[in-house]
VODOTI-746572 format. One record per residue (C-alpha): x, y, z; residue in three letters. Coordinates in steps of 0.1 Angstrom, whole numbers, plus 5000, padded with zeros to 4 digits. Layout:
// residues N
XYZALA ...
// end
This chain:
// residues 380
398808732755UNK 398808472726UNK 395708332731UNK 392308512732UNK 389308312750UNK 385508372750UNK 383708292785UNK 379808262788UNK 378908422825UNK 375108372822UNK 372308272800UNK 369008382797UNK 365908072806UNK 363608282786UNK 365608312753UNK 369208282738UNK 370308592754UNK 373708572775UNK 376408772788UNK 379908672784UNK 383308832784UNK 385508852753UNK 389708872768UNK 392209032740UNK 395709162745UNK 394009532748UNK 391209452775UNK 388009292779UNK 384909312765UNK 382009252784UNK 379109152760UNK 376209202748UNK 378009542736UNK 377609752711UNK 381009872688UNK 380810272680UNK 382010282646UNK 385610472638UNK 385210392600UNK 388910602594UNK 390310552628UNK 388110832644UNK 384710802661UNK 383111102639UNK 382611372669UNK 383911202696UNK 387511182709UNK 389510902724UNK 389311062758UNK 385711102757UNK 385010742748UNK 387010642774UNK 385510872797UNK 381710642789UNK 383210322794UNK 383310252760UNK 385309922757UNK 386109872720UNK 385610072687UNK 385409942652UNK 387310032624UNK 387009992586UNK 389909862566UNK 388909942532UNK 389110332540UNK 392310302563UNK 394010102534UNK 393310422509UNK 394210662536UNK 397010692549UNK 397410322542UNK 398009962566UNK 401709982555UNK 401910352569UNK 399910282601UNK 401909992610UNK 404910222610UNK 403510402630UNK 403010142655UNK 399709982644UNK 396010122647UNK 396510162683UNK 399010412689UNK 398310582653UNK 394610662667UNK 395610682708UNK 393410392714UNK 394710132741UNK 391309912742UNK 390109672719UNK 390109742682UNK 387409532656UNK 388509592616UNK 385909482591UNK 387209262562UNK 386509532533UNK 383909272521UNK 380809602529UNK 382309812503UNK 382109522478UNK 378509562481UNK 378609952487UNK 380810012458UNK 379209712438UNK 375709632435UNK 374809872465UNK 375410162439UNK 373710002407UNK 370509892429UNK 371010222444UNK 369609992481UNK 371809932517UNK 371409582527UNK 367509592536UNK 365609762509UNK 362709792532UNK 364810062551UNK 366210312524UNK 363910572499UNK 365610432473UNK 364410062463UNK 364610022424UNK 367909892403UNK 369410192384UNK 371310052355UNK 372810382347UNK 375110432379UNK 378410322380UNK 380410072395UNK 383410092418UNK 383809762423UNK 383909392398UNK 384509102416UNK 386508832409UNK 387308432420UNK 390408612430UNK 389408892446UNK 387809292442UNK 389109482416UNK 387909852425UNK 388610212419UNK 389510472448UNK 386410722457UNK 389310912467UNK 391411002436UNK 390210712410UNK 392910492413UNK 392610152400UNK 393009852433UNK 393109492442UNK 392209322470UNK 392108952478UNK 391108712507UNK 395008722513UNK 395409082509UNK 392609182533UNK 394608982559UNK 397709102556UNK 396209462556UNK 394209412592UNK 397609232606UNK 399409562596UNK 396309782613UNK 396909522640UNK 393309502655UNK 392609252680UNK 389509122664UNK 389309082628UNK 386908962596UNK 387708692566UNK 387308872532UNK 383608812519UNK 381008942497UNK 377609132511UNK 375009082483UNK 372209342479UNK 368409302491UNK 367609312450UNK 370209022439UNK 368508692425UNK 368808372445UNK 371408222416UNK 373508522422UNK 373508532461UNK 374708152458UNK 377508232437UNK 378108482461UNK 378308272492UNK 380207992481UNK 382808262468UNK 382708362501UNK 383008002511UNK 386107992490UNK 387308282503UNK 386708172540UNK 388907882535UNK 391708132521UNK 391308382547UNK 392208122572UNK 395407982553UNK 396408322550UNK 396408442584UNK 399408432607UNK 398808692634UNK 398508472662UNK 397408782688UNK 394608872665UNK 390908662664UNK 389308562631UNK 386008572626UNK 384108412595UNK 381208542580UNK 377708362571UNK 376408442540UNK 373208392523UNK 370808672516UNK 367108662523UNK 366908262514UNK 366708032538UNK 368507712521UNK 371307922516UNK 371908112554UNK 371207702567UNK 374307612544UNK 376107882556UNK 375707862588UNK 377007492585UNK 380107562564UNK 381307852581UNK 380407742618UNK 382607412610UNK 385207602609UNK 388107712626UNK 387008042631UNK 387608212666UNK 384108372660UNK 381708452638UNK 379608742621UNK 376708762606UNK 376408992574UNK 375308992539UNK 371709132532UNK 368609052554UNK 365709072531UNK 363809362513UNK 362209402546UNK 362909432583UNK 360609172595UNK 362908942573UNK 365609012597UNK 364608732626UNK 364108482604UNK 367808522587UNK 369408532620UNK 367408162634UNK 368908062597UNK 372508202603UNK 372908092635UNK 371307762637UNK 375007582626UNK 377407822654UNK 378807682679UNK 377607802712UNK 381107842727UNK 382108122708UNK 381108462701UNK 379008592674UNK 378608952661UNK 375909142634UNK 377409372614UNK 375909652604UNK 372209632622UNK 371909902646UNK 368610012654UNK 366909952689UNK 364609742684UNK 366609492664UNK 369709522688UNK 367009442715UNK 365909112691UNK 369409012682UNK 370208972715UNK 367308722725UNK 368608482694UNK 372208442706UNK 374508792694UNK 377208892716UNK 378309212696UNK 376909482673UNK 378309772650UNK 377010042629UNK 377710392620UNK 373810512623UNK 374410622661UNK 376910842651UNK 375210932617UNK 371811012631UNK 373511292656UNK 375811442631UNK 372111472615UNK 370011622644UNK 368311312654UNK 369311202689UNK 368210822700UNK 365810792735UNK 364210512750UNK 361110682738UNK 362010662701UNK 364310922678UNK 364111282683UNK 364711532655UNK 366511802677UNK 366012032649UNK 362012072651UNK 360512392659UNK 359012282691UNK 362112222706UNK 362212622707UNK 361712702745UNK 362512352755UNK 364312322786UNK 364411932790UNK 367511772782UNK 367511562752UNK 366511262774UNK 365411342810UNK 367811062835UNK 370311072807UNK 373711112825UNK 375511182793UNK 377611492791UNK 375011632766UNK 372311602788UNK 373311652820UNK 374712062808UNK 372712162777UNK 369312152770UNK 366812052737UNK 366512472732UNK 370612532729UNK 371212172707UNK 368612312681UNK 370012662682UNK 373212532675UNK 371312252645UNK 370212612638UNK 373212822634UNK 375412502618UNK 377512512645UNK 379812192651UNK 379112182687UNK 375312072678UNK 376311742658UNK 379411662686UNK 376711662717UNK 373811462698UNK 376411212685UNK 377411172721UNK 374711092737UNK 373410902708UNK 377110662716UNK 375910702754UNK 372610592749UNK 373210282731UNK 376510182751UNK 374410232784UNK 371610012764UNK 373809722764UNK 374909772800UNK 371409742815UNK 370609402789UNK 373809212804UNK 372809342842UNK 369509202837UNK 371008862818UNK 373008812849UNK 370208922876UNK 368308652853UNK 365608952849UNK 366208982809UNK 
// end
């Protein structure tokens, strides 16, 4: 298949909400969905099998860390990210822009991209950079060995051709909660400039392109954004960058990013993956999600419930027979109970971080299941 198309099955009369079906070479996705996160080709705790197993229909991978280790030139003789990771459904690779932040202005302002949501919330001028960006590109050293890199708009192309994902990002720059409005400009019409050379320099014609609005916190800025990037020829679109040094910023920035998209194609918010802003995205227009914190939080001994998060490794979870989340038809929870997962949180046994993580994928996979039933029962 050469061409990749984006249908809208239903939309919502109470909001923006709809479900729609994304078709690539390696299968549909049915959306809203939600992309577990496979940062170095592996969902952490989870193997291809067992994904498959929940009906999981696509995974999302990050090409900064695969172009360290082992490498795109290495995975593509291999066969591509596919058969290197035993993966035969739709694959989403990242641009590397995240880790220009991460490694950039995320480490000096020691924040993630809402400060609102980290302990940390005050610049550091004393930590070190990995990362100085460029008009041409991101100059950064390895967190592997300390090896000195480059990567430009072109490079990060040629990389996620050679991963071969069916869904991939333009090169941009996420700017921090704590930047100034003067530098989140400069920052998003880089990433203007680097939109335009993402697009020249892709070739892969079995591969979609998404561009990315930028813009911060500032409302001027995600508008213009919005515009420049949704006028072009982009097969999709993402929204990333920072949303404010508050969650409550985060509505606002997505009415702002999106106000410019076209309708017809899909749109996806990197990075955002709590509930209750999943829940939100969806009634303003997003189609996809990714971020690592389902998957964090259970390595971690917090499992996610309709009920709110659960730290498995409390006390009164001692004698508890319940399953992590009573109905819950996940593997964890229909054979183990809340007593065994915090003996095993207890003894630092693998086994307790695997099952958490599991459901945790489970819960939010089956989350987005239930939205697009009810978008198409027209009960959403």
């Amino acid at each position: 298949m050469d061409k990749f198309n984006f249908k809208i099955s239903k939309k919502s009369k109470k909001s923006q909400a709809r479900a729609g079906i994304i078709n690539t070479p390696h299968g549909l996705i049915h959306t809203p969905t939600f992309f577990p996160v496979g940062t170095k080709a592996t969902v952490k705790g989870i193997t291809p099998r067992q994904l498959d197993e929940m009906n999981i229909e696509a995974v999302l991978c990050n090409t900064y860390h695969l172009f360290l280790r082992p490498g795109d030139k290495i995975i593509k003789k291999l066969g591509g990210l596919h058969k290197f990771m035993n993966w035969s459904k739709p694959i989403i690779t990242d641009s590397g822009g995240f880790q220009v932040f991460s490694l950039g202005f995320g480490m000096k302002h020691g924040v993630s991209k809402i400060v609102g949501s980290n302990k940390k919330n005050t610049r550091n001028k004393n930590t070190e950079q990995f990362a100085k960006i460029t008009e041409e590109g991101v100059h950064f050293r390895s967190f592997i060995d300390g090896a000195k890199h480059f990567i430009s708009p072109e490079d990060s192309m040629k990389i996620q051709e050679n991963l071969g994902a069916d869904i991939i990002f333009a090169f941009d720059e996420c700017t921090s909660p704590l930047s100034s409005y003067k530098y989140t400009k400069e920052a998003m019409d880089r990433t203007h400039r680097w939109a335009i050379r993402s697009l020249k320099a892709h070739k892969k014609k079995n591969q979609m392109l998404f561009g990315i609005v930028q813009g911060g916190e500032f409302k001027d800025l995600r508008l213009a954004s919005s515009k420049f990037i949704g006028g072009m020829d982009f097969d999709g679109f993402g929204i990333g960058g920072s949303f404010g040094k508050f969650e409550k910023k985060i509505k606002n920035v997505l009415d702002w990013s999106l106000e410019y998209l076209p309708e017809t194609k899909p749109k996806h918010l990197l990075g955002i993956g709590s509930v209750k802003d999943v829940i939100d995205a969806i009634k303003k227009g997003i189609d996809t999600f990714d971020c690592v914190s389902p998957t964090r939080l259970g390595r971690n001994g917090t499992a996610i419930t309709a009920k709110g998060n659960l730290n498995l490794k409390a006390g009164r979870f001692l004698l508890d027979k319940k399953p992590i989340e009573t109905g819950c038809q996940c593997y964890a929870c229909v054979n183990f109970n809340r007593a065994y997962i915090r003996h095993l949180f207890q003894s630092e046994e693998m086994l307790a971080g695997i099952l958490t993580t599991l459901h945790n994928v489970y819960f939010m996979d089956k989350l987005m299941k239930d939205i697009r039933k009810d978008i198409l029962k027209g009960k959403f």
